[in-house]
C-alpha positions as CSV (number, residue, x, y, z in Angstrom):
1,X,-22.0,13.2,14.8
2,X,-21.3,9.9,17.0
3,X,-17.7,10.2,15.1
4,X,-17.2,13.5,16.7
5,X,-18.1,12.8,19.9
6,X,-15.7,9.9,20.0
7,X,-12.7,12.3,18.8
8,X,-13.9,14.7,21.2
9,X,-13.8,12.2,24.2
10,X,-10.8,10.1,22.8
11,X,-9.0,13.9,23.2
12,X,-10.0,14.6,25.9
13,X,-8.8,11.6,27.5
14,X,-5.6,11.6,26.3
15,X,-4.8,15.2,27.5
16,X,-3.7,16.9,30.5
17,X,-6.7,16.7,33.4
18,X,-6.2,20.8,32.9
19,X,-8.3,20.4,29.8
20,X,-11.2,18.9,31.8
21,X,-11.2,21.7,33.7
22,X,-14.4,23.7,32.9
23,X,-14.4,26.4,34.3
24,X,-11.1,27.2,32.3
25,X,-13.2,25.8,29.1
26,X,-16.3,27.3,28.8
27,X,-17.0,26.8,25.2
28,X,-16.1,22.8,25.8
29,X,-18.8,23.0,29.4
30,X,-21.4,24.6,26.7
31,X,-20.6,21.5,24.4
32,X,-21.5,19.3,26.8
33,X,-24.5,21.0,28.5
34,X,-26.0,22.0,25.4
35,X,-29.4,19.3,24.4
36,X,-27.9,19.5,20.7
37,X,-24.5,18.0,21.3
38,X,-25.7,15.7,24.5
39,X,-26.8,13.1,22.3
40,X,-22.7,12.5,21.3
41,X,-22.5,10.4,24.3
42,X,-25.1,9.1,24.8
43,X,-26.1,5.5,24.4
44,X,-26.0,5.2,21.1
45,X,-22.6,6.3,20.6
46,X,-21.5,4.0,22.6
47,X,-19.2,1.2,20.9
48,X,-20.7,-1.9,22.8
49,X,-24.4,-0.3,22.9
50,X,-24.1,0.1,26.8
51,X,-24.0,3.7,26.8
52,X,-20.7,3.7,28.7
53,X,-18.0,4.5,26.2
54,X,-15.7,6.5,27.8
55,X,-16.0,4.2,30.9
56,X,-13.9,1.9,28.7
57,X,-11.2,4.0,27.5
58,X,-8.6,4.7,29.8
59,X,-4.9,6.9,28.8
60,X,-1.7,4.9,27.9
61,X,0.9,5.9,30.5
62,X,3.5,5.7,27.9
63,X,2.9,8.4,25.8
64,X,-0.6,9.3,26.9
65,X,-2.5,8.2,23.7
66,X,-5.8,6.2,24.9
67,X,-7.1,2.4,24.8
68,X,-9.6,0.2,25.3
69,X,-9.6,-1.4,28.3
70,X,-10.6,-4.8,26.5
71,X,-6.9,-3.9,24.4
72,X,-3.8,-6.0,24.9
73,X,-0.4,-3.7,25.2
74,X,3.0,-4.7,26.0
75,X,4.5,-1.7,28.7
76,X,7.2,-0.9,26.2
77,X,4.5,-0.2,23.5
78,X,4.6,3.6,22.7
79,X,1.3,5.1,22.0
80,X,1.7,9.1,21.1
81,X,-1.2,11.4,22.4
82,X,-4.1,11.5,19.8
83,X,-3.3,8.3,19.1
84,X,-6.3,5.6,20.1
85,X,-6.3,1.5,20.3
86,X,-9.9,0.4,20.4
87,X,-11.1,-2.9,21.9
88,X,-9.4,-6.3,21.3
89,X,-6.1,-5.1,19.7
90,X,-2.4,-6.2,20.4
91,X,0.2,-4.3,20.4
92,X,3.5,-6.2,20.9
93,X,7.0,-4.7,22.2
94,X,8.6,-1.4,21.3
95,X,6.1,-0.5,19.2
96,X,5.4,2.9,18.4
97,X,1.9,4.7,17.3
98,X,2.1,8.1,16.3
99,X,-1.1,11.1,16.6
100,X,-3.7,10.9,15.1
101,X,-3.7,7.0,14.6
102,X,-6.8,4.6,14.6
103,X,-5.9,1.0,15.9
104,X,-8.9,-0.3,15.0
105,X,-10.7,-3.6,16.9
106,X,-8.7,-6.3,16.6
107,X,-6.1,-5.2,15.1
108,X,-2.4,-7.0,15.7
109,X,1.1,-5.1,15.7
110,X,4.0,-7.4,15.9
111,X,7.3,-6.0,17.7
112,X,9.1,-3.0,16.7
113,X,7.2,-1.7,14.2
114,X,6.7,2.0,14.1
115,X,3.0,3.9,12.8
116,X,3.2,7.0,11.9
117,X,0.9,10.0,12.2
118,X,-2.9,9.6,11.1
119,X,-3.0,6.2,9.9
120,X,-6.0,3.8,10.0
121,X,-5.7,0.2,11.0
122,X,-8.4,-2.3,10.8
123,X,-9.1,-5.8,10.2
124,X,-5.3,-6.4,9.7
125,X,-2.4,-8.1,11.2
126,X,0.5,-6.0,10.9
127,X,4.4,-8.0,11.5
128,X,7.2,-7.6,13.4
129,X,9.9,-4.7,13.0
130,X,7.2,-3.0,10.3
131,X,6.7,0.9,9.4
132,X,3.7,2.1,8.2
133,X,4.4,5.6,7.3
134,X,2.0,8.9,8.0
135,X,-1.7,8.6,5.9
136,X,-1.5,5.0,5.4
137,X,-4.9,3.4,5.7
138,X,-5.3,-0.5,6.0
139,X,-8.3,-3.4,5.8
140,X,-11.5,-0.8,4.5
141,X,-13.2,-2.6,2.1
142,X,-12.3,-3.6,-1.7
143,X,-13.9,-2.3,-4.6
144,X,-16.3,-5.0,-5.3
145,X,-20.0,-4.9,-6.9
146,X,-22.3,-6.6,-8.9
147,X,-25.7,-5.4,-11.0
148,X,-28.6,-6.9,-9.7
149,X,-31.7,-7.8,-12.0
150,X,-33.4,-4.6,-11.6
151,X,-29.7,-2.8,-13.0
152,X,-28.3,-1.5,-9.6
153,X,-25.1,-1.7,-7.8
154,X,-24.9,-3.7,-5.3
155,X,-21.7,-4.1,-2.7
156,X,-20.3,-7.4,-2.7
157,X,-19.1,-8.7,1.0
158,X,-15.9,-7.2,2.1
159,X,-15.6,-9.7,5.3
160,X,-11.5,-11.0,5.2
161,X,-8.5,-9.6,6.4
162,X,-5.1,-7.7,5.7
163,X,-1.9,-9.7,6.5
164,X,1.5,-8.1,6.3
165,X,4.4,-9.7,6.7
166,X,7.8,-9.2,9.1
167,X,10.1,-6.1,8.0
168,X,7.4,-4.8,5.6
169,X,7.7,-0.6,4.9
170,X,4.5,0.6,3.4
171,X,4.9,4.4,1.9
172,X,2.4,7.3,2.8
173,X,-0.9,7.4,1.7
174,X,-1.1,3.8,0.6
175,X,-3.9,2.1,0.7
176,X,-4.3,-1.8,1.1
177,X,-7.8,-3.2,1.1
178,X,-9.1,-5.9,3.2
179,X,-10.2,-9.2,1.2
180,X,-13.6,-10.4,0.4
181,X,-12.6,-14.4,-0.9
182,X,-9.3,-14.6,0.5
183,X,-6.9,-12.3,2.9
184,X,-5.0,-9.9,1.0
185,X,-1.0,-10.6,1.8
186,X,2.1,-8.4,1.8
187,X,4.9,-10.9,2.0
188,X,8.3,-10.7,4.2
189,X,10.6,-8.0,3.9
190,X,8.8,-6.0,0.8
191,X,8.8,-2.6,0.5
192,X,5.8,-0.4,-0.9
193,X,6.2,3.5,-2.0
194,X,4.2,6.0,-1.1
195,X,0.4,6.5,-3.3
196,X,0.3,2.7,-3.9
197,X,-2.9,0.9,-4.1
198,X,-3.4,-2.8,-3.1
199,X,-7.1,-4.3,-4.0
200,X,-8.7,-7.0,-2.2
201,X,-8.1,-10.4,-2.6
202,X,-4.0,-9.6,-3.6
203,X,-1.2,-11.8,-2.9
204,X,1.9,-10.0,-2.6
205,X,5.1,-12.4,-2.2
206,X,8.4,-11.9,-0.3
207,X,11.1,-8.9,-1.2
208,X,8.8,-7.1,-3.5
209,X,9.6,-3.9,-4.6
210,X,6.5,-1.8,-5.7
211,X,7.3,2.3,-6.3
212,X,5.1,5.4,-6.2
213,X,1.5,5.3,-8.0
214,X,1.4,1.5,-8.5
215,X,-1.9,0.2,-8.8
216,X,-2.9,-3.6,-8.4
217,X,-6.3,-4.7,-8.9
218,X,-8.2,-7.4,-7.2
219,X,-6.9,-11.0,-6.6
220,X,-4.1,-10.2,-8.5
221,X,-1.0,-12.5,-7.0
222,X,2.8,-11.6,-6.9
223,X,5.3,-14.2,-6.6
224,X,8.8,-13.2,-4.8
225,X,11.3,-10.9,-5.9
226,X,9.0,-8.6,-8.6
227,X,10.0,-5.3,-8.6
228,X,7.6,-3.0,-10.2
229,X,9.0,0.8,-11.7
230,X,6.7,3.7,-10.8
231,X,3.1,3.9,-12.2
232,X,3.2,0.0,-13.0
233,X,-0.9,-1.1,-13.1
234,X,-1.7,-4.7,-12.6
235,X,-5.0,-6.1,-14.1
236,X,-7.3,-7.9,-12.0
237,X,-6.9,-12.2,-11.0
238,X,-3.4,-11.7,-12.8
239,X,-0.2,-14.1,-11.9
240,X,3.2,-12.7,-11.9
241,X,5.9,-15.4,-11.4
242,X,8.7,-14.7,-9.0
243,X,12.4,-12.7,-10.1
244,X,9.9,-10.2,-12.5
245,X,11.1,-6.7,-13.4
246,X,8.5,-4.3,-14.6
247,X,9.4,-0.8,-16.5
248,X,7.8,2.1,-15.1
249,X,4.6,3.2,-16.7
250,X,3.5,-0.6,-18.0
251,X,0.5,-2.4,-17.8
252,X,0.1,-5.9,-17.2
253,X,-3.0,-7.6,-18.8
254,X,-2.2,-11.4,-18.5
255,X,-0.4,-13.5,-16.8
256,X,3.4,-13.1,-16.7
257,X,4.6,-16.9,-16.6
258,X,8.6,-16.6,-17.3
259,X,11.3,-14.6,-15.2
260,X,13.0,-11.3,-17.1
261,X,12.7,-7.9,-17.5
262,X,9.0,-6.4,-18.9
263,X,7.5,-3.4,-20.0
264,X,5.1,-1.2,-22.6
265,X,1.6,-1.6,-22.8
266,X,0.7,-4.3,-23.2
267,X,3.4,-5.7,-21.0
268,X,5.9,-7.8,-22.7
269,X,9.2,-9.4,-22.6
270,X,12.3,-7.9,-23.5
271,X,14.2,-10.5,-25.0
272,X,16.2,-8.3,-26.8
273,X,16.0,-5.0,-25.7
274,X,14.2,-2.5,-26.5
275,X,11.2,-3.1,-27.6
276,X,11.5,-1.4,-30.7
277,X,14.7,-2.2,-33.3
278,X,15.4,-0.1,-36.7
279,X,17.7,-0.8,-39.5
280,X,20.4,0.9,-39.7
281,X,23.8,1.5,-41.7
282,X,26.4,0.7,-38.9
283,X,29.8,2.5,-40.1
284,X,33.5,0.7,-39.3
285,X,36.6,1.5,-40.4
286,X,34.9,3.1,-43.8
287,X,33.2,-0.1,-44.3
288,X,29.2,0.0,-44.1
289,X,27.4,-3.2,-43.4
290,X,23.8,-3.3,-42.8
291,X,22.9,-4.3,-39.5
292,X,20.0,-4.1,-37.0
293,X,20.5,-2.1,-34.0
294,X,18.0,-0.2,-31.0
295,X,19.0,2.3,-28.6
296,X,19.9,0.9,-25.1
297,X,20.6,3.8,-22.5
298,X,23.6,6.1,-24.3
299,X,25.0,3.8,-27.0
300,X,23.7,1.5,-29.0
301,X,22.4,-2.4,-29.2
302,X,24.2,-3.9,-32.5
303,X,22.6,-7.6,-33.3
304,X,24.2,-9.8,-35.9
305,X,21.9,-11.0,-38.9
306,X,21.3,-14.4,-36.3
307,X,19.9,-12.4,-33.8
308,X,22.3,-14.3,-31.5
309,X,25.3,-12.4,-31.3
310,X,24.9,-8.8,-29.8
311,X,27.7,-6.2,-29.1
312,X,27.1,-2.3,-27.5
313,X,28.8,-0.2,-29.9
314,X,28.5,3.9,-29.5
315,X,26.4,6.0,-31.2
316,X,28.6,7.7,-33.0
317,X,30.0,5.4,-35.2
318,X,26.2,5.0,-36.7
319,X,24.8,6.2,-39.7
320,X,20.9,7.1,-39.5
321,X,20.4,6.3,-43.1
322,X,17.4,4.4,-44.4
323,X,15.9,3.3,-41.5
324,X,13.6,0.8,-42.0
325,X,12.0,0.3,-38.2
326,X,9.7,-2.9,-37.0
327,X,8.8,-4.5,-33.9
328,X,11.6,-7.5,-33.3
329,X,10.9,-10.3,-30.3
């Protein structure tokens, strides 16, 4: 109920003074007559306990959204109506909040970086020339418990921060959970798909690439450069070297200490790709020599009986005769 009253008054605030006007809103006058609903604004909705919210929220002249009074924003700073920056934030140059948005205490915003509509910011630090699309909610707690001695659940701390770096672009409806050991990083300049989710503790390097429905568990850490196909999961405390690519759909259950291309589940390395190479009879000029081949995109991956020399030949110059198929690395 305190969370409605605070929406109510946050609206009202950030509104025309025409909506004040009671005599033109009767059901809002009964609202606030009425004993039931009274106790919304009272003292114990109030955030610093002094029973004087809305005393302390006042309405952005740029864009009529409404702040804290204790909040930090530069005049160029666009906050939409709807929008709310509670106490302590910063909100630097040209930036740009859309409705519906929570800046929670705290909270930083670097330069130029745009929020969409109806996300949630809090105990984050959020970069220069960022965009946070429309649902994206940032620094809630991880997903961390422990079974005590009598066999219940008990919520580990969730105490840390959310850092993201300059030119990040985080996709709608992600989700990026504050850290409980250490902050949980987004480095420089990567860019995250919409329906990803980040677990606490993660370490995220520079010029990532992570697509739709990735999911990273706790204190997992990314090194620089990893791009990760849709769907990718990530194990929990897992290290992924820098300059990684990871096939859509694969799941990474140990560390990933070389460069190259991944994929499959486990994850491994495609040395020779695919994953999966048959025996085939490859036909030339009339002459059949046995050979071992695997599909690669349209034609066809032709390796020599060294393993070393490889040639992509067409499909239709093979045979599918007595294959004979077996995992090769």
């Amino acid at each position: 109920m305190a969370m409605a009253g605070r929406r109510v008054l946050a609206f009202a605030y950030s509104t025309s003074t025409r909506f004040l006007n009671f005599n033109q809103n009767a059901n809002l006058l009964y609202i606030l007559a009425s004993p039931r609903h009274f106790s919304l604004f009272s003292a114990s909705s109030s955030e610093d306990g002094s029973g004087h919210f809305c005393d302390k929220f006042q309405k952005w002249q740029n864009g009529g959204g409404t702040f804290h009074e204790s909040a930090s924003i530069d005049p160029t700073a666009f906050v939409e109506v709807g929008a709310i920056v509670h106490s302590g934030s910063v909100v630097g140059q040209n930036v740009h909040i859309g409705s519906g948005t929570v800046v929670g205490p705290s909270v930083t915003i670097g330069h130029s970086s745009k929020i969409g509509f109806n996300v949630a910011l809090s105990n984050c630090c959020i970069g220069d020339s960022c965009v946070i699309h429309n649902g994206v909610c940032i620094g809630q707690d991880g997903f961390g418990f422990y079974v005590d001695g009598d066999g219940n659940m008990i919520k580990k701390p969730q105490m840390l921060n959310v850092i993201i770096g300059d030119h990040v672009e985080i996709g709608a409806n992600t989700c990026i959970d504050r850290g409980s050991w250490r902050d949980t990083v987004i480095g420089d300049n990567s860019k995250l798909d919409n329906l990803v989710q980040i677990g606490h503790n993660v370490v995220i390097g520079k010029n990532c690439m992570l697509c739709g429905q990735v999911g990273i568990a706790g204190s997992a850490t990314i090194g620089d450069y990893v791009t990760m196909g849709g769907r990718v999961a990530v194990r929990d405390h897992v290290s992924i070297v820098s300059k990684v690519r990871l096939a859509a759909a694969s799941c990474v259950t140990k560390d990933i200490k070389e460069p190259g291309d991944y994929g499959g589940f486990p994850a491994w390395f495609h040395k020779l790709p695919p994953l999966l190479l048959c025996r085939f009879l490859f036909t030339n000029g009339g002459d059949k020599l046995p050979a071992v081949v695997g599909l690669q995109g349209e034609g066809i991956l032709k390796v020599s009986e060294t393993y070393f020399d490889m040639e992509l030949v067409e499909s239709d110059y093979l045979s599918h005769e007595a294959p004979l198929c077996s995992n090769f690395q």
